[in-house]
C-alpha positions in Angstrom: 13.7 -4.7 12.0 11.7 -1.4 11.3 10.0 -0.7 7.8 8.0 2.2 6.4 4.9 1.4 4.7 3.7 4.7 2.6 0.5 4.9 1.3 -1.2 5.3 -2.0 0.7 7.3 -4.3 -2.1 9.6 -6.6 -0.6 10.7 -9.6 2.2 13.0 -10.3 1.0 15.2 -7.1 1.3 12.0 -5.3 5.1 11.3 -6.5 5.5 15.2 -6.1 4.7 14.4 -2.2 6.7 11.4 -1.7 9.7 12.9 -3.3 9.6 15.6 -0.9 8.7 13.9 2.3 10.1 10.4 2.0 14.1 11.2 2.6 12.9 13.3 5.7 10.7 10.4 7.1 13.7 7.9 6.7 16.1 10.3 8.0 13.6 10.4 11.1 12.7 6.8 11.4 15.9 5.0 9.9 13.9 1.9 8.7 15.7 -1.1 6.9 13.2 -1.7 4.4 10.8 1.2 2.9 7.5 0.0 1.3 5.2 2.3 -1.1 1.8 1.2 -2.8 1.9 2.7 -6.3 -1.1 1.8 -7.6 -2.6 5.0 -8.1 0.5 6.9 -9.2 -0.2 6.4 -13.6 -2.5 9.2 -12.8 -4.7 7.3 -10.6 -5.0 4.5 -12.4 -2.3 1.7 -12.5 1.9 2.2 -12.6 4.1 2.7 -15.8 7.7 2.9 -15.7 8.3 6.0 -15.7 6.2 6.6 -12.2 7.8 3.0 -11.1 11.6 4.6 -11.9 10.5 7.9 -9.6 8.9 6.0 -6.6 12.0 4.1 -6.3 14.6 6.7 -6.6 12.4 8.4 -4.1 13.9 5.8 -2.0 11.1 2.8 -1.8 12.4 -0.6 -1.6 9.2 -2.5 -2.3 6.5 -1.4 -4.4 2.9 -3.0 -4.0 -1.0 -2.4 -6.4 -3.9 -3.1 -6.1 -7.2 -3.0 -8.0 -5.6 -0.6 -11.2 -2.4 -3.0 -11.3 -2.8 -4.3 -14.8 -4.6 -0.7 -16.0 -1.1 0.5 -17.8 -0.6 -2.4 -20.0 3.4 -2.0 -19.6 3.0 -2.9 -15.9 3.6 -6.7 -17.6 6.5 -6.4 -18.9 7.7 -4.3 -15.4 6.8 -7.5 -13.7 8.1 -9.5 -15.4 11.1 -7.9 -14.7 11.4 -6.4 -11.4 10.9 -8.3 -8.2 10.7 -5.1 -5.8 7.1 -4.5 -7.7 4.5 -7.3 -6.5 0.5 -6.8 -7.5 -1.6 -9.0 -5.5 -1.1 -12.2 -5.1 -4.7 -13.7 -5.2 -5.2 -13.1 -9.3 -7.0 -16.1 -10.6 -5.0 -18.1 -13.3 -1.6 -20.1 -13.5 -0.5 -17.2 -16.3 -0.5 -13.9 -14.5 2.3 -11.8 -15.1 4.6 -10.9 -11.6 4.4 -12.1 -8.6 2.4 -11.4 -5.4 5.2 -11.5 -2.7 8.7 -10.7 -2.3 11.4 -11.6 0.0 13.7 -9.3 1.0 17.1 -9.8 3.4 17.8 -7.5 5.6 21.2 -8.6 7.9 20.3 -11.7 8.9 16.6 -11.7 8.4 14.2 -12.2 5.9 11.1 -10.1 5.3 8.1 -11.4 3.1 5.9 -8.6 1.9 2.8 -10.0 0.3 0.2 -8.2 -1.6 -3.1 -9.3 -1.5 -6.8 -7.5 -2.8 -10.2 -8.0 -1.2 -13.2 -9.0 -2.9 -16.0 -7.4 -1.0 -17.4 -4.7 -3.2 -14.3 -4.9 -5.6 -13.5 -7.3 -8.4 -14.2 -11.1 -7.4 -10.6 -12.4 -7.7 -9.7 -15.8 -5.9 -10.0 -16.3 -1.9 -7.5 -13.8 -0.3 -7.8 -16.0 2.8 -6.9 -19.3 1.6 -3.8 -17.5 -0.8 -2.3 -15.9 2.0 -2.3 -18.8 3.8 -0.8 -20.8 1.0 1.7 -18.3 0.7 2.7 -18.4 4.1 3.1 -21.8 4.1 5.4 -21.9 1.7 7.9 -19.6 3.8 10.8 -20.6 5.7 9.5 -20.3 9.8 11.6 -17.5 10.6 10.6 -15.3 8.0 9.2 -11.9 9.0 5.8 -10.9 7.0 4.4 -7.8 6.4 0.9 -7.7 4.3 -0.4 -5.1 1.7 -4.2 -5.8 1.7 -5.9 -3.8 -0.6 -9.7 -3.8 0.1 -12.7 -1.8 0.5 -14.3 -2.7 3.2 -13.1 -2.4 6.8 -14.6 -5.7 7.9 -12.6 -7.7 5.3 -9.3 -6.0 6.2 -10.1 -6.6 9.8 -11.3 -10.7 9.6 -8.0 -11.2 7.7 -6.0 -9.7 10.2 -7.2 -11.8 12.8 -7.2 -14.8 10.7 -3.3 -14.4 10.2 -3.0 -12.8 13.7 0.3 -15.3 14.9 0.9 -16.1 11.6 2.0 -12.9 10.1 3.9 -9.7 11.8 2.0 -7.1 10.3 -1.1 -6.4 7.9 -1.8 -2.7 6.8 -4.9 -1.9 4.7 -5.0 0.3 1.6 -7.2 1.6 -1.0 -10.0 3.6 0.7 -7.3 6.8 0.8 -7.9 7.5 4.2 -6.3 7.0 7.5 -7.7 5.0 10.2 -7.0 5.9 14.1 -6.7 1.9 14.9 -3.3 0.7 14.5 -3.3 -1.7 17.3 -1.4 -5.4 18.2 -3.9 -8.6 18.3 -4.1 -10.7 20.6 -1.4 -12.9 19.4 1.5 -10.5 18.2 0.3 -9.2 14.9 -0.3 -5.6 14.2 -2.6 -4.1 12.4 -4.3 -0.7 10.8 -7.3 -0.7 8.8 -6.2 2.1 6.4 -2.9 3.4 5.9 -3.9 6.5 3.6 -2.9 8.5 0.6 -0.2 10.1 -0.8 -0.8 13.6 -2.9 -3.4 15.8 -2.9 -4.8 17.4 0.7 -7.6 19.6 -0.5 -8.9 17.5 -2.9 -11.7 14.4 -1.9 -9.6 10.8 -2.0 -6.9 12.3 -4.3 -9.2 13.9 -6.2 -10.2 17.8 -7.3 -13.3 18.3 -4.8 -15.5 20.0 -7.8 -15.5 17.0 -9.5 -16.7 14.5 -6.8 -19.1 16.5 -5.2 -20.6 17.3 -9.2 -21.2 13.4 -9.4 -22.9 13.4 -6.0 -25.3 16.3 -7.0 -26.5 14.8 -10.5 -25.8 11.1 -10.0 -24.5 11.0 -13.7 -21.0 9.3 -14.6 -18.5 12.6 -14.0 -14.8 12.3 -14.9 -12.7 12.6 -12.0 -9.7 15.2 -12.6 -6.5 15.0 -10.4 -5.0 18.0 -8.1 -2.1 19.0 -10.2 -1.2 22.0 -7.9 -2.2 21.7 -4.1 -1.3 21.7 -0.6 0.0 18.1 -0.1 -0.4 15.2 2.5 1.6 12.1 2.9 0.3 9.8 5.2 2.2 6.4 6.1 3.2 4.2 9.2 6.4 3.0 11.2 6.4 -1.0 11.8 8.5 -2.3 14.4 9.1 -6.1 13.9 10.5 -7.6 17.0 10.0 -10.2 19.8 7.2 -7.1 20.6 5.5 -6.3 17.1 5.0 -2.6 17.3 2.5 0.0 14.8 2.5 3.8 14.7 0.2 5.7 11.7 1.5 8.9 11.1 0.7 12.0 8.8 2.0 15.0 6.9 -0.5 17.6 6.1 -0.6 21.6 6.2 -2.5 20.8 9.6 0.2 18.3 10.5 3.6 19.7 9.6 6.6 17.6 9.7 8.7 17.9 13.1 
């Protein structure tokens, strides 16, 4: 089973990008199943339908979130409806709208793909640990899993990998926007990259226009972030192999990376 795991979609630049890119990646790579996080794309913060309805005609299959998940408040009512759009999975509470995981069939396997957030330097939601290993207790043995984790820091993306390495096929980090040069397989079959990347604006600092982040560095005052409506664009995603032989390749699109 191959999959494509795309990340973070920033704003309409972002969907801009993925609309471009994504039917010439697939074309390349022929994956079964095509995974996108969209957390970002409701102009960096959160998802709303209408972003939810491009991403997936863009051809994703799956549709993960992260810390903005419940930012647009008609994200409930798209979870509550749609099980190919999972936020993460460790939200304290018995009443949180959606789900964190979704299982998907692909001939005659099954993928899992579960999202889950961090809670170093982020919002303290419940034990990402212990939930993903409730979740994947709960799943038939065969099942192949794949794992959103969407966290700041590289040491919690990295202890969770190895906790689940055996456990889980694959775990991909998202949220810091930039790609990491470690995809790599553990020790005991799982594969693993810190940082998938983003999705959107190249010229721009984490998705966003440069003037504006570097004008909240200089006076240390709150500064509004502005988006990159028109730019030079960058997609940046990986190719998962799942197999007796899990396999992990990062791979970019950029002006200084053109597609081939």
């Amino acid at each position: 089973m191959r999959l494509i795991f795309v990340g973070d979609v920033m704003g309409q630049l972002g969907i801009q990008t993925l609309q471009t890119y994504l039917p010439q990646i697939k074309a390349k790579w022929r994956p079964q199943v095509t995974i996108v996080n969209g957390e970002n794309a409701a102009n960096g913060r959160g998802i709303k339908e209408k972003q939810f309805k491009e991403i997936l005609k863009a051809g994703a299959d799956v549709i993960t979130l992260g810390n903005h998940a419940f930012d647009q408040s008609e994200v409930q009512d798209l979870l509550q409806k749609n099980d190919n759009l999972i936020r993460p999975a460790n939200y304290p509470g018995n009443a949180v709208p959606g789900s964190g995981v979704t299982v998907k069939q692909v001939n005659q396997e099954h993928l899992a793909v579960i999202n889950l957030q961090g809670r170093a330097m982020m919002n303290p939601l419940d034990d990402p640990f212990q939930k993903a290993q409730e979740i994947i207790g709960a799943l038939p043995k065969e099942t192949k899993i794949f794992v959103d984790f969407h966290a700041e820091a590289t040491s919690e993306k990295a202890a969770l990998a190895y906790y689940l390495d055996g456990r889980i096929d694959a775990l991909v980090g998202t949220h810091t926007h930039v790609q990491t040069n470690d995809a790599r397989t553990l020790s005991n079959g799982t594969v693993f990259l810190t940082d998938v990347g983003m999705t959107g604006d190249y010229d721009g600092i984490i998705g966003v226009k440069s003037a504006s982040s570097v004008r909240r560095f200089l006076t240390q005052r709150p500064t509004r972030y502005e988006l990159a409506e028109h730019s030079r664009m960058q997609i940046n995603y990986c190719v998962v192999d799942l197999s007796q032989t899990n396999k992990i390749q990062a791979c970019q699109i950029n002006p200084d990376q053109p597609f081939i």
